[in-house]
C-alpha positions as CSV (number, residue, x, y, z in Angstrom):
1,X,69.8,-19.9,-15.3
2,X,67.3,-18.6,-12.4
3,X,68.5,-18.5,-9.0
4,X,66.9,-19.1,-6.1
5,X,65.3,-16.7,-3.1
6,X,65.6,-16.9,0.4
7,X,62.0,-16.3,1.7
8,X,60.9,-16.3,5.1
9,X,59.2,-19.6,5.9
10,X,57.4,-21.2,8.9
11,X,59.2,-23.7,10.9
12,X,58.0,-27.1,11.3
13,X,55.7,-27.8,13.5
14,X,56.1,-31.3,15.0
15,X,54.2,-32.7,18.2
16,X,57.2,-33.3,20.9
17,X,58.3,-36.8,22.2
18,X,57.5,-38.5,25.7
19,X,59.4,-37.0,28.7
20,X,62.1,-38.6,29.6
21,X,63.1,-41.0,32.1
22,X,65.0,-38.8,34.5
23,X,62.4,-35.9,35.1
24,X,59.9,-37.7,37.8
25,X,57.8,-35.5,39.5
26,X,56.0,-36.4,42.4
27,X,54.0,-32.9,40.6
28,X,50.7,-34.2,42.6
29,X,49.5,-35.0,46.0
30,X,51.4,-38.5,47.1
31,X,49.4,-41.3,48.2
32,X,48.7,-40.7,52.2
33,X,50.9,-41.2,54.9
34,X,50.1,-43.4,58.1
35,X,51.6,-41.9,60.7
36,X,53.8,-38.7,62.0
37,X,56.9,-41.3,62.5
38,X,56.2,-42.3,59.2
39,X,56.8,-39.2,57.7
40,X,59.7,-38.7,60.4
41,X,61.5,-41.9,59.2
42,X,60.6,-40.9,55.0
43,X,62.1,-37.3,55.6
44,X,64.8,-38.6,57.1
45,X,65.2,-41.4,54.3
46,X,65.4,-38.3,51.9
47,X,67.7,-36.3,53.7
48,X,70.3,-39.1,53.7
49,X,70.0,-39.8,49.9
50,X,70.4,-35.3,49.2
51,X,73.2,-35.7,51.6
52,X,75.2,-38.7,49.8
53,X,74.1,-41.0,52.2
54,X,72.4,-43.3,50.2
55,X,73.2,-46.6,52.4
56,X,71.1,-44.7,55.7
57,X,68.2,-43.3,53.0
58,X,67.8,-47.3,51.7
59,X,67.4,-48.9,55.1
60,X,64.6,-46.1,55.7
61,X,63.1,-46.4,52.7
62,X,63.1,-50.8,53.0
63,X,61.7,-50.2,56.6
64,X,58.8,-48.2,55.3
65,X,58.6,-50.4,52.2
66,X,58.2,-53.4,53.9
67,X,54.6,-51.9,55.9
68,X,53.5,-51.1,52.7
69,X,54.2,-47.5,52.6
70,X,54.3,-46.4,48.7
71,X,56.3,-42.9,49.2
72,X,59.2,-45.2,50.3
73,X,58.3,-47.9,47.3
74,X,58.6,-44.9,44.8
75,X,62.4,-43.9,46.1
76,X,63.3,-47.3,46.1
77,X,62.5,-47.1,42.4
78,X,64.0,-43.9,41.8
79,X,67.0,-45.1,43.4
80,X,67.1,-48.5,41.3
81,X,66.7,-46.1,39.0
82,X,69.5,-43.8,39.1
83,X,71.7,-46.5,40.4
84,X,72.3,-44.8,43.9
85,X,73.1,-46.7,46.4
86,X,71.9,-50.1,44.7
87,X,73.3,-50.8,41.2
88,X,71.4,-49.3,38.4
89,X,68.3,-52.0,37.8
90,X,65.6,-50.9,35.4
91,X,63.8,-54.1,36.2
92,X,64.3,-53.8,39.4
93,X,63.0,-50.0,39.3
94,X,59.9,-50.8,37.6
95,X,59.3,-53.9,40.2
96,X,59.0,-50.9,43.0
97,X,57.7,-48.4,40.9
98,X,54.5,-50.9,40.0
99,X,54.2,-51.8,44.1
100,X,53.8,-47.9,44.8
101,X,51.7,-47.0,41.6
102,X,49.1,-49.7,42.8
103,X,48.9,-47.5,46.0
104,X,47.9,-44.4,44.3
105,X,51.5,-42.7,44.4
106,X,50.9,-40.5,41.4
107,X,55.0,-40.2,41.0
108,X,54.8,-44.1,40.7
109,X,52.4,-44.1,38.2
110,X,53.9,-41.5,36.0
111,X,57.1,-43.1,36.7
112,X,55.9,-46.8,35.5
113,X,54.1,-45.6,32.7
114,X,57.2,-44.1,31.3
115,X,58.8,-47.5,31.5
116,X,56.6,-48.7,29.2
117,X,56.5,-45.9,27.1
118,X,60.5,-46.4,26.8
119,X,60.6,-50.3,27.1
120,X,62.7,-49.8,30.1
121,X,62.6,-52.4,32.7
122,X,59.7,-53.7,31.0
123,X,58.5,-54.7,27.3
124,X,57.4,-51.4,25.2
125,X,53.4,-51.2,25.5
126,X,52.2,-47.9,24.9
127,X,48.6,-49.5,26.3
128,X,49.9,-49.9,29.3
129,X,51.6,-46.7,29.4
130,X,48.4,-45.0,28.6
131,X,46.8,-46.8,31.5
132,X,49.2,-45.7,34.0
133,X,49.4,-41.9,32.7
134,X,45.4,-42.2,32.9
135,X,46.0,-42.9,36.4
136,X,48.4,-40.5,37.2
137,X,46.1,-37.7,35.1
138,X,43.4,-38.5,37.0
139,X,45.1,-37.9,40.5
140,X,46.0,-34.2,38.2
141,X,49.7,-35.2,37.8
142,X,50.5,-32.5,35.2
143,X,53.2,-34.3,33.6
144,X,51.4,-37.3,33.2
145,X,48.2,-35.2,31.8
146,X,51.3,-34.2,29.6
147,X,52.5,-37.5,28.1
148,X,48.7,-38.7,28.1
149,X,48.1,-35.8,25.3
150,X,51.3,-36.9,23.4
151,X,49.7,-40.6,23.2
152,X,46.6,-39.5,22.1
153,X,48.1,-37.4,19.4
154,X,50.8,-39.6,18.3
155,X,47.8,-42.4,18.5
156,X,50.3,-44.8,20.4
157,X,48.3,-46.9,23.2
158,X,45.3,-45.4,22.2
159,X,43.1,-44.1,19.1
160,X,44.6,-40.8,17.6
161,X,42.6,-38.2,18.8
162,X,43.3,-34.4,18.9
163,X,40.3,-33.5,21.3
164,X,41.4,-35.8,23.8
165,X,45.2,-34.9,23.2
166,X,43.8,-30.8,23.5
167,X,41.5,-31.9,26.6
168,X,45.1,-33.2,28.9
169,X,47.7,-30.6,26.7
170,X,45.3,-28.0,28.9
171,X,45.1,-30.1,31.8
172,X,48.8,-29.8,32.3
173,X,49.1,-26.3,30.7
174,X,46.6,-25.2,33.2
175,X,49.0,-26.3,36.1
176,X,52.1,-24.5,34.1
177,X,53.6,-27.6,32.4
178,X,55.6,-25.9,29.8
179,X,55.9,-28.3,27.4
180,X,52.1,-28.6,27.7
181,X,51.4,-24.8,26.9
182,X,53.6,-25.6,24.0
183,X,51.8,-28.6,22.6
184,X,48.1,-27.0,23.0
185,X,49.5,-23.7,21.2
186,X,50.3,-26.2,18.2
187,X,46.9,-27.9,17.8
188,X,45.6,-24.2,18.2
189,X,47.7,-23.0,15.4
190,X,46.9,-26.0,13.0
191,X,43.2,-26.4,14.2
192,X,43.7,-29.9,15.4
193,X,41.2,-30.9,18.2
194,X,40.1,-27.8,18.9
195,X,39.2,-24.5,16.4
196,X,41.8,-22.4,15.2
197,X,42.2,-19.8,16.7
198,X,46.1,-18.3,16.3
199,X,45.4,-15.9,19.1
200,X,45.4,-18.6,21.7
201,X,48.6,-20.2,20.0
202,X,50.0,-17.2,20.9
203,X,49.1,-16.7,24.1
204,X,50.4,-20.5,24.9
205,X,53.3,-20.1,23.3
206,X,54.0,-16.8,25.4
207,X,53.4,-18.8,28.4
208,X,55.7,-21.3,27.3
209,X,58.1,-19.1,26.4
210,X,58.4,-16.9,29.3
211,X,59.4,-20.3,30.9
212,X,62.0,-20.4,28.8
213,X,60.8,-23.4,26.2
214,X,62.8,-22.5,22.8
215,X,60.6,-24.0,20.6
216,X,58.1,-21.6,22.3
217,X,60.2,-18.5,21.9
218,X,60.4,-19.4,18.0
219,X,56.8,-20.5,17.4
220,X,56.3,-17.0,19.0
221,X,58.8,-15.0,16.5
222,X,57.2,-16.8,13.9
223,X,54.0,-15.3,14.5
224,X,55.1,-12.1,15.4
225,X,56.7,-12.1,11.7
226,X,53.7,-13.5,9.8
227,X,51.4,-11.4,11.8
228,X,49.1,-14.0,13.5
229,X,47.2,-13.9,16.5
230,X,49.3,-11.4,17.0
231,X,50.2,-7.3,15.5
232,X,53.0,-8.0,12.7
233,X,56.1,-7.1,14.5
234,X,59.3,-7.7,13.0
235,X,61.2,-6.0,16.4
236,X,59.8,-8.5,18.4
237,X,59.7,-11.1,16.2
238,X,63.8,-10.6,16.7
239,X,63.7,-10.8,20.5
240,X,62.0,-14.1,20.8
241,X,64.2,-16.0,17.8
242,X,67.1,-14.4,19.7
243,X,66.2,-15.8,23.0
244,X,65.4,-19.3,21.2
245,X,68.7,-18.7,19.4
246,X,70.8,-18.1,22.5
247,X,69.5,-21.2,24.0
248,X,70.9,-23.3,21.4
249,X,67.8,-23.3,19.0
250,X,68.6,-24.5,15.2
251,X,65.1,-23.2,14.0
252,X,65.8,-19.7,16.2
253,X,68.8,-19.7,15.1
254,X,67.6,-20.1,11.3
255,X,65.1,-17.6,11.9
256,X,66.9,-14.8,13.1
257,X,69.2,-15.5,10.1
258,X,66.8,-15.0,7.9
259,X,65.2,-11.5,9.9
260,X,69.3,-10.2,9.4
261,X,69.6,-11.5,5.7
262,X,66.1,-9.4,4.8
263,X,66.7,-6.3,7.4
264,X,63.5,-7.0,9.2
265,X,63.3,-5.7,12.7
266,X,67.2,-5.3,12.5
267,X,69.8,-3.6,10.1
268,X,70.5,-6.0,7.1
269,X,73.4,-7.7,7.5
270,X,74.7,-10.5,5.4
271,X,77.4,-11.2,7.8
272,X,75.5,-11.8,11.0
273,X,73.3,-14.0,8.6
274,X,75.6,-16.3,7.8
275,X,76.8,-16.9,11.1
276,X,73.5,-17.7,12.3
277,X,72.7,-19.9,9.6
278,X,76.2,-22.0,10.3
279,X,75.1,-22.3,13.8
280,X,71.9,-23.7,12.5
281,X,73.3,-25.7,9.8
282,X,76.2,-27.5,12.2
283,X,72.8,-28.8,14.3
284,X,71.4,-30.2,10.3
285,X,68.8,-27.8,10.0
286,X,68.1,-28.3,6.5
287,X,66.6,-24.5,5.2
288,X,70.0,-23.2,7.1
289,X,72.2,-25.4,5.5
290,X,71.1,-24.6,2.0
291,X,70.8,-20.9,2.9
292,X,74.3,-21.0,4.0
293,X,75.2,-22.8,0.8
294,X,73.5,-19.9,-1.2
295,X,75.5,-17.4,0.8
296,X,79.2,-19.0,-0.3
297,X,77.7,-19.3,-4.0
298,X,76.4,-15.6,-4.3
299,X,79.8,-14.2,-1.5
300,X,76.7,-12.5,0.9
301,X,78.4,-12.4,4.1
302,X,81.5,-14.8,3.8
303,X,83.9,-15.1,0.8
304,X,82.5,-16.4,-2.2
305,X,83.8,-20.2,-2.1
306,X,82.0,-22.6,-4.2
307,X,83.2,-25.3,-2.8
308,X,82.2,-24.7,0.5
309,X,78.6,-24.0,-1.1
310,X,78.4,-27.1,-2.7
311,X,79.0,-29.1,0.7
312,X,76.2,-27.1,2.5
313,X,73.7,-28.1,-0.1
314,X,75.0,-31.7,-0.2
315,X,74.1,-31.8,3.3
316,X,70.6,-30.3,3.0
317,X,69.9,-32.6,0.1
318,X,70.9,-35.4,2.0
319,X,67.5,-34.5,3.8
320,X,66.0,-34.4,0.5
321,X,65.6,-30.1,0.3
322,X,64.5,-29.9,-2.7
323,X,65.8,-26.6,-3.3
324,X,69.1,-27.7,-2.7
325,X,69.1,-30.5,-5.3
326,X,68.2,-28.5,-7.9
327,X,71.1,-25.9,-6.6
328,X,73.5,-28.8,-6.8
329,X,72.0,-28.9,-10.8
330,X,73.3,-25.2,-11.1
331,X,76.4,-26.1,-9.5
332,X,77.2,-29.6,-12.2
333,X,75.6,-27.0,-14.9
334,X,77.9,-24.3,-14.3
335,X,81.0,-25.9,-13.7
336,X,81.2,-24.4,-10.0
337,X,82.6,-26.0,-6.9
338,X,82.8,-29.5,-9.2
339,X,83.4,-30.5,-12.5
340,X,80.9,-29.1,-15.5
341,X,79.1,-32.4,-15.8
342,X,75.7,-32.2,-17.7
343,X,74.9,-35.2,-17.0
344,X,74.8,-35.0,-13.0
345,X,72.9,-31.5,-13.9
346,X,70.2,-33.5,-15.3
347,X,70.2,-36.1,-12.6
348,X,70.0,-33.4,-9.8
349,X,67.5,-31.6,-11.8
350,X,65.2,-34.8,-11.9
351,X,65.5,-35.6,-8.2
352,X,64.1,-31.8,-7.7
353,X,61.8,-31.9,-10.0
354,X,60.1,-35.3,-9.4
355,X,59.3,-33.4,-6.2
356,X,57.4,-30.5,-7.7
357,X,60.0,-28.1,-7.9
358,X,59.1,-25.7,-10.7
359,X,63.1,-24.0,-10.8
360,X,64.3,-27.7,-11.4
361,X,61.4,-29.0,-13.9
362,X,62.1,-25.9,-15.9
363,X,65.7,-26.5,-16.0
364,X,65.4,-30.2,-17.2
365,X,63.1,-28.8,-19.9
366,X,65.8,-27.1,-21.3
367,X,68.4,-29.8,-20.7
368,X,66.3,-32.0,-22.4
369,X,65.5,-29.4,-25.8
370,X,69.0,-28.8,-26.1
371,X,70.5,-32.8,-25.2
372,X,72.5,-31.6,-22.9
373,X,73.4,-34.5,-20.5
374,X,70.3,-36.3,-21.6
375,X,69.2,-37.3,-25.0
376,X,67.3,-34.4,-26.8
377,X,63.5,-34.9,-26.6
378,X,61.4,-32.2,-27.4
379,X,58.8,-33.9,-26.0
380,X,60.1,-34.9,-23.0
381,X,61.2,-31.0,-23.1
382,X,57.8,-29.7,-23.0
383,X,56.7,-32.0,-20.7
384,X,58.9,-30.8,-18.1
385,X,58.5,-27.0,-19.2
386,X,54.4,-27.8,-18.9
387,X,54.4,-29.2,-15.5
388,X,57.0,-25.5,-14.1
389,X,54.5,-23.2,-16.1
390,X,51.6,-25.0,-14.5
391,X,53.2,-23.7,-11.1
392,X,53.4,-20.0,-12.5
393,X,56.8,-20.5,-13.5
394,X,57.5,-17.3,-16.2
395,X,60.5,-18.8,-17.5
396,X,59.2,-22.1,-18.4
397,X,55.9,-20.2,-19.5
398,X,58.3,-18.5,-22.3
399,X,60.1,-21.8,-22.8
400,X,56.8,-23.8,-23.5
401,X,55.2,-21.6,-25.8
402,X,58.8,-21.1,-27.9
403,X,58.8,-24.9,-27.9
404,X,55.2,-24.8,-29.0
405,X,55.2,-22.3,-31.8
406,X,58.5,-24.1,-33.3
407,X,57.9,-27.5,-33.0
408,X,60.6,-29.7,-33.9
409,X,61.1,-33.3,-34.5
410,X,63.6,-35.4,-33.5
């Protein structure tokens, strides 16, 4: 039966998630100060809470707090926060955080509209989120110009729109937000909001990347091996899915799996794949685990162990990889790594092949002209063998017309 090939292939590309809770920035000018002892009294405020001290950096902050001062309001939140000092109080957080964001404190408002984003302290309302990111943009913020293009792309708060999303994504990128670059290089590589241009996704994704943003370094091997916006380059297409990989990256480490497994930009070598794929595979990256699946079935770079290949694609079809079910089909076929069972062949075979996939539709064609684990059907047979040839499929292309120039009857 036909196998199946490991080809280089794009990684997803997915819009990232709202920043978390615990990265406040005070990334913009804070709302003003009223006096030199004011600033005295806040300095000293914060160099009791770096010291430990967080009793002597509350009663600064309260005395400040109570004339109104929002620099003061906004460590009081962060300190309700963090639970240092006070006990930990989201509620109690937000309470401050609102008092200072109504002053202008753009730390404040990033801070508060992330409690909303999260439902922290406060009910989830994205609306109000977007409100008090808006605010924080506006006062140019950079991680709030951030999360403000992540609600306008994941349409949460406001309408989707990609040209808004693009308009803050630069707004922060253009103050070095990392995360920001990234995002911007993805609508520029999919055309989203802005024109497509995979030049400027690579120039974003450099900048990301030379702040050390994984997903950056990857996008940026990815091009580098598919030769957009960029010179094809399989040398450096290494380098960055290396640095992504030594950070912990699944889809760098997948990549440079694949760049060892082909000999692309490095010596091939089957071993070195395999142990990148397992790193990526052990984080449930889906094209590693069935990759590392197909390197136990066919022995390239660990000891053949059927077994061991059958678990890996278990796990990637459990994400429904397509490939993988229909390897699973082989395995049941074949008698590998489980009981010869036709009749699990044929239901692996189906799950793939519902899905488009032209290896697996081919393979139930012939399960189903030679009732093997299903009831013959020659019909049903051609059917199957139709819809793999339609997809180029040679095999089933040869299959079909047998099929067709002996028809049979049940």
């Amino acid at each position: 039966m036909p196998r199946f090939l490991l080809t280089v292939s794009a990684v997803s590309i997915v819009v990232t998630g709202i920043s978390g809770t615990n990265v406040f920035a005070d990334d913009a000018p804070s709302a003003p100060r009223h006096s030199q002892e004011t600033n005295v009294l806040l300095d000293a405020g914060i160099r009791s809470a770096q010291q430990g001290d967080y009793a002597a950096a509350l009663r600064a902050f309260r005395t400040l707090a109570r004339q109104g001062d929002a620099d003061a309001q906004y460590q009081i939140g962060s300190m309700y926060l963090d639970g240092e000092g006070v006990p930990q109080d989201y509620a109690e957080a937000a309470r401050w955080y609102r008092k200072a964001a109504g002053r202008g404190q753009v730390g404040a408002e990033t801070a508060i509209a992330v409690m909303y984003a999260n439902g922290q302290g406060v009910p989830q309302d994205y609306a109000q989120a977007a409100h008090w990111y808006r605010m924080a943009a506006e006062h140019g913020g950079a991680m709030a110009q951030y999360n403000l293009g992540v609600l306008y792309a994941d349409g949460h708060g406001v309408p989707q729109d990609y040209a808004q999303a693009a308009r803050w994504y630069r707004a922060s990128a253009e103050g070095g937000y990392a995360d920001a670059q990234y995002n911007l290089g993805l609508l520029y590589l999919d055309g989203q909001g802005v024109s497509q241009d995979y030049a400027e996704a690579a120039r974003l994704f450099r900048a990301a990347a030379e702040r050390g943003v994984a997903r950056a370094e990857n996008r940026l091997g990815v091009l580098y091996s598919e030769g957009h916006g960029v010179p094809q380059d399989y040398t450096q297409a290494v380098q960055w899915y290396r640095k992504a990989a030594e950070q912990g990256g699944a889809d760098g480490q997948y990549n440079l799996g694949l760049l060892y497994l082909d000999g692309h930009g490095v010596s091939r070598d089957y071993a070195r794949a395999a142990q990148w794929f397992h790193m990526a595979a052990e984080q449930g990256n889906a094209d590693a685990q069935y990759n590392l699946g197909l390197c136990y079935e066919l022995g390239q770079g660990v000891a053949q162990d059927y077994i061991q290949a059958i678990q890996w694609y278990r796990k990637a079809a459990e994400q429904r990889y397509v490939s993988a079910e229909a390897a699973i089909g082989v395995m049941y076929a074949n008698g590998h790594g489980v009981p010869q069972d036709y009749a699990q062949a044929a239901q692996w075979y189906r799950e793939a092949a519902e899905q488009g996939d032209a290896v697996a539709q081919n393979n139930l064609g012939i399960m189903y002209a030679v009732g093997r684990g299903v009831s013959r059907d020659y019909g049903k047979a051609a059917d199957w063998f139709r819809k793999a040839a339609e997809q180029g499929n040679a095999e089933a292309q040869n299959n079909l017309g047998a099929l067709l120039k002996n028809p049979r009857n049940e």
